[in-house]
N, C-alpha and C positions, 0 to 999 in steps of 0.2 A: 504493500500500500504506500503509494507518494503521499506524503504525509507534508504540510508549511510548516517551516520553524522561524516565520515571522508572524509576529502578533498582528501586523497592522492585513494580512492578507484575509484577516476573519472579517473583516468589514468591505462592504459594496458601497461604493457613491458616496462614500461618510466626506465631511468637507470638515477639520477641524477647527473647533471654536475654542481658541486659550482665554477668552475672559468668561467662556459660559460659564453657569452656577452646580450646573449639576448636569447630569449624563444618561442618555436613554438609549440601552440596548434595546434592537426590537430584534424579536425573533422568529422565523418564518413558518407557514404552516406546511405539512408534508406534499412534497414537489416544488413549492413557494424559493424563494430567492431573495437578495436582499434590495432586487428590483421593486418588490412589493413596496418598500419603504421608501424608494428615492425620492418622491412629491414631500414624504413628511423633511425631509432636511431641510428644503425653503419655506415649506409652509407655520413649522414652530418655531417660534421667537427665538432670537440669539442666543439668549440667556440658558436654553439647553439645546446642550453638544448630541444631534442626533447620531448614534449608532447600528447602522443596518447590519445585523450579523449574517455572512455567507458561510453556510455548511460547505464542510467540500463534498465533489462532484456536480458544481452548478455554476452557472455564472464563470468568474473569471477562476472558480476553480474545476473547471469542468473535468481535469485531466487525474484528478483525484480521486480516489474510491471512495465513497459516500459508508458513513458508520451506518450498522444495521443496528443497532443496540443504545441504548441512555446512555446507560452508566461509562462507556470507555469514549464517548464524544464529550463528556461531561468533566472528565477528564482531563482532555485534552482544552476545553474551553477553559477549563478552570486553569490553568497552568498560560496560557495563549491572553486573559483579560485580566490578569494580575498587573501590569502596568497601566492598567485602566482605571486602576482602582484609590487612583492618589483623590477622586473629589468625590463629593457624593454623587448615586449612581439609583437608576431606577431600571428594571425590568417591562416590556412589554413583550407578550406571547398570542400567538393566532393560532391554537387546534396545536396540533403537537410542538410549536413552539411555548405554548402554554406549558405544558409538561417539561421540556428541557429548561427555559429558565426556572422553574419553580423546584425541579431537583439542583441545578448553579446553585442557587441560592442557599440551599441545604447544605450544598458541598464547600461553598465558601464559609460557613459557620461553624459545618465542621471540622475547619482548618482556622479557623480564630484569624480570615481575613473580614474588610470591612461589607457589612452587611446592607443589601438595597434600601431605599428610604420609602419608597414601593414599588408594589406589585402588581400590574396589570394582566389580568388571566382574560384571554377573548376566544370565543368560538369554542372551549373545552368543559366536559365536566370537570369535577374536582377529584382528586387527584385518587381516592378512596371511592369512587363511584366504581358500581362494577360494570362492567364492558357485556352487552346483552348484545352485540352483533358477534355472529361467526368470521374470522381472520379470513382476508383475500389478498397476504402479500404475498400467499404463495402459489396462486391457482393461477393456471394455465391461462396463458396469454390473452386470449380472446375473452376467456372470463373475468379476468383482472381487466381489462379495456373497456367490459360492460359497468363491471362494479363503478367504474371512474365517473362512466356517463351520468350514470345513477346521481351521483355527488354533487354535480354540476358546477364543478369546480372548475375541470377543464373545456376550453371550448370545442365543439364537434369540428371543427377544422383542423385540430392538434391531433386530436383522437383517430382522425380519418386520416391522417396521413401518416403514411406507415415508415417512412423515414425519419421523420423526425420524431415518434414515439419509438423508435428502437433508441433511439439516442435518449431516450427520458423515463423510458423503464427501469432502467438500473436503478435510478434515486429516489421514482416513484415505489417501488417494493423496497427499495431500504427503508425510506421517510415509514412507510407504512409499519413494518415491522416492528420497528422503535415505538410506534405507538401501540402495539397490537401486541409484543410483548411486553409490555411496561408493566412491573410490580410493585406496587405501594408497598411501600417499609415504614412502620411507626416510628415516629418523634416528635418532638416537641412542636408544637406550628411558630410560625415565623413570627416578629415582632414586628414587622411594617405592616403598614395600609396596606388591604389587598382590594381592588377595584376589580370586577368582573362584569365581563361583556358577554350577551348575547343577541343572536337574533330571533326575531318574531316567529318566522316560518320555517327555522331549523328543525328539522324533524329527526335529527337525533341529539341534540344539545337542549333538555329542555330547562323550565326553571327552578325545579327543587335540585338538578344535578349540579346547576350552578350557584345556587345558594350556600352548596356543602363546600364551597369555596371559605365561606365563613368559618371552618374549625379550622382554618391553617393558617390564624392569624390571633396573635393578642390584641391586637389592635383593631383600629374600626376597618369596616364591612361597607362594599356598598356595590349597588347590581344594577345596572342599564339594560335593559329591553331592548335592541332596536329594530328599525324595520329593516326586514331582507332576510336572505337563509342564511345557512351558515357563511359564504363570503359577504356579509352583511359589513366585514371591514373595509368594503369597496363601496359597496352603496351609501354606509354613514359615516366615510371617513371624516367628514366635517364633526363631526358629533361627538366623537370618538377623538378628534383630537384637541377640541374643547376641554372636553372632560379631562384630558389627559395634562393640558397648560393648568387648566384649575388647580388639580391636585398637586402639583409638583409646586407650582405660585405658594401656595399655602405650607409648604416644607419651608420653602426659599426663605417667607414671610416669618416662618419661625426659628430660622439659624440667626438673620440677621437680628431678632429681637433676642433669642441667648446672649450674642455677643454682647450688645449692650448693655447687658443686664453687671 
């Protein structure tokens, strides 16, 4: 496996900000890129330094084997966003970027580095919800290409063209597995805000499985509805990244009032 042993190749389209206050990992959803995020880098205020994370095998890391598994990409993140870690730092997650930052998070705590000031979980249940679909990252090709359409996540022009899903299968059955073998381990829930997204017409994201977002936090709790299915982070990006300058404003709002104190 080609493996980067540069930190900065984890990030797509990032544009550094050295006066921003604080820092927002966004992390993609299975097959997703850190293309997903490049509108948020001019759309959010100066003041936080957006970071789009690229898994390898996609984008400008296309020539990389993509991880099948959490735990040894989680790893490899944690070890790759340690010099990331000098300001304060926020998490966002879309469907199984939900799960990878939200075990980071676990893994940077428990290694006594600094901990996110919050936690944006979108498109995912919570982390302890149990998985009531049957696994399709390993079913034969044509089946796995239905299951996709079903999602409607990718468009039937991708789907239909059979060249360029040969090139997007490999990361699609990774991305998948990672999510489809994912096992909840007990611990302690986290000490930041945890904010959780979903959508209206997601038909497998519903809203008590994202409510149980709520025990993996000491701290407060709060849940947006929005309109769309589960790529609802397209349709409400505006809304969604509202909420997101909000709550990080009101961090900001409270360092600087510590200091003075």
């Amino acid at each position: 496996m080609i493996q980067s042993k540069n930190s900065q190749d984890w990030f797509g389209y990032y544009k550094p900000r050295p006066v921003a206050k604080i820092r927002l990992f966004c992390f993609p959803f299975a097959g997703g890129n850190a293309l997903t995020y490049r509108a948020w880098v001019d759309k959010l205020p100066e003041w936080i330094d957006v970071c789009p994370v690229e898994l390898p095998g996609r984008g400008s890391r296309l020539r990389e084997a993509p991880f099948t598994a959490i735990p040894p990409l989680v790893l490899a993140l944690g070890k790759a966003l340690i010099p990331f870690l000098e300001k304060p730092y926020a998490f966002f997650g879309h469907s199984m970027g939900a799960l990878i930052s939200f075990e980071l998070a676990r893994h940077f705590r428990k290694n006594q580095l600094p901990q996110p000031v919050h936690f944006f979980a979108s498109g995912h249940t919570a982390p302890t919800w149990p998985n009531s679909h049957p696994p399709i990252h390993n079913l034969p090709e044509y089946q796995f290409i239905e299951e996709l359409r079903k999602l409607n996540g990718t468009p039937d022009a991708v789907l239909n063209n059979d060249e360029l899903m040969q090139l997007l299968l490999p990361v699609l059955r990774a991305d998948f597995a990672m999510n489809e073998t994912y096992l909840y381990s007990e611990d302690r829930p986290l000490d930041c805000p945890i904010s959780a997204f979903g959508g209206k017409d997601d038909l497998d994201v519903n809203r008590k499985s994202l409510e149980a977002w709520g025990e993996q936090t000491t701290g407060e709790f709060s849940l947006k509805i929005l309109s769309g299915d589960h790529f609802f982070i397209q349709s409400s990006q505006q809304i969604i990244l509202h909420s997101i300058e909000k709550e990080l404003s009101q961090y900001t709002e409270q360092m600087v009032a510590r200091r003075a104190v």
